[in-house]
C-alpha positions, 0 to 999 in steps of 0.5 A: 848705187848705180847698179842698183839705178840700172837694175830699177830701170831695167825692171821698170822696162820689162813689166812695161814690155809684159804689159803690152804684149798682155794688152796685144794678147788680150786684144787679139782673143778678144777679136778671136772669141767674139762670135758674130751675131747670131742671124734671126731666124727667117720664119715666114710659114705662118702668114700663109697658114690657114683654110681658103675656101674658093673657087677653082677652074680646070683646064688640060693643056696637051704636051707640046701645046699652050692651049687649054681646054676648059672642063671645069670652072667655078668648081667650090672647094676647100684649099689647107695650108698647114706649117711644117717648118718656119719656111714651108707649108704643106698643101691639101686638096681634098677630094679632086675630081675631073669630068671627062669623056662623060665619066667622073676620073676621081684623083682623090687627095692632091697633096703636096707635103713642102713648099717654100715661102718668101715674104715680099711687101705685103704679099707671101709666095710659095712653091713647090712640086712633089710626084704622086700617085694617086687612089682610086681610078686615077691610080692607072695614070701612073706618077704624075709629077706635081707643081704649087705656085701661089700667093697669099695677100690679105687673106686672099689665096691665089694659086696654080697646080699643075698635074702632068699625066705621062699616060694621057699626054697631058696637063691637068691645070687647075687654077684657085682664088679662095679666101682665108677663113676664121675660127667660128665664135664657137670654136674660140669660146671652146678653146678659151672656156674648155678645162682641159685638165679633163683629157690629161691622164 
């Protein structure tokens, strides 16, 4: 009877030990699998995208200087931001031109294919620089590397592009304040009244 009585209790304290150290266990790969949160995406492009239409003025500014001539200003162009990635965009200026020594120095297309975006309070920033080398006469000039800094608040673009020119000793400053501009009422009736079924094959 008595060893029957131990036998009992010695059972009863071995399923007991079993499930605590079944408890730690399960405990400790709770701790181990559990993945942490996954983090949010950050996708900040798109406040920025858009076409500004504006004004901007052109300045050269010599190397080893800060003073700016001024060759151009009030000068109407269009400005296009487009997304390439949730955080960058790419620039276009289309067409850029400079007056100088009585003669049109056509640059052809300013183009720089990613700049990062931030997001602050109410107001996005973005920066960025890529080397170029541009078409027409302006391809003597050699690469010229390239820097974009702006802000885009309300619609409002601001921005500065600076083209240095090795081959001139040279910065081409061109500074832009545009406006985002909306889809026509033509162009979203046809986006909502188009049957698209039409350009499938």
């Amino acid at each position: 009877m008595k060893k029957n009585l131990l036998y009992l209790l010695a059972l009863v304290c071995s399923l007991t030990f079993f499930a605590a150290c079944s408890s730690d266990d399960d405990d400790s790969d709770n701790k181990d699998n559990g993945n942490p949160p996954e983090e949010e995406a950050v996708i900040t492009a798109p406040d920025v995208v858009g076409t500004y239409w504006g004004n901007l003025d052109i300045s050269m500014i010599p190397d080893g200087s800060d003073q700016e001539i001024v060759i151009g200003d009030g000068i109407e162009k269009f400005i296009t931001l487009s997304q390439v990635s949730n955080t960058e965009v790419k620039i276009e200026l289309k067409e850029f031109e400079l007056f100088i020594n009585q003669q049109i120095l056509k640059f052809g297309d300013i183009v720089v294919d990613k700049c990062e975006v931030k997001k602050g309070e109410g107001v996005s920033t973005f920066t960025g620089q890529q080397d170029l080398t541009f078409e027409g006469n302006a391809a003597a000039l050699g690469t010229c590397p390239v820097t974009v800094t702006g802000t885009v608040e309300d619609g409002n673009a601001d921005m500065t592009i600076n083209v240095k020119v090795p081959t001139l000793q040279q910065t081409v400053k061109v500074t832009y304040s545009g406006v985002k501009q909306v889809q026509s009422l033509v162009e979203i009736n046809f986006l909502f009244t188009t049957d698209y079924t039409d350009y499938l094959y």
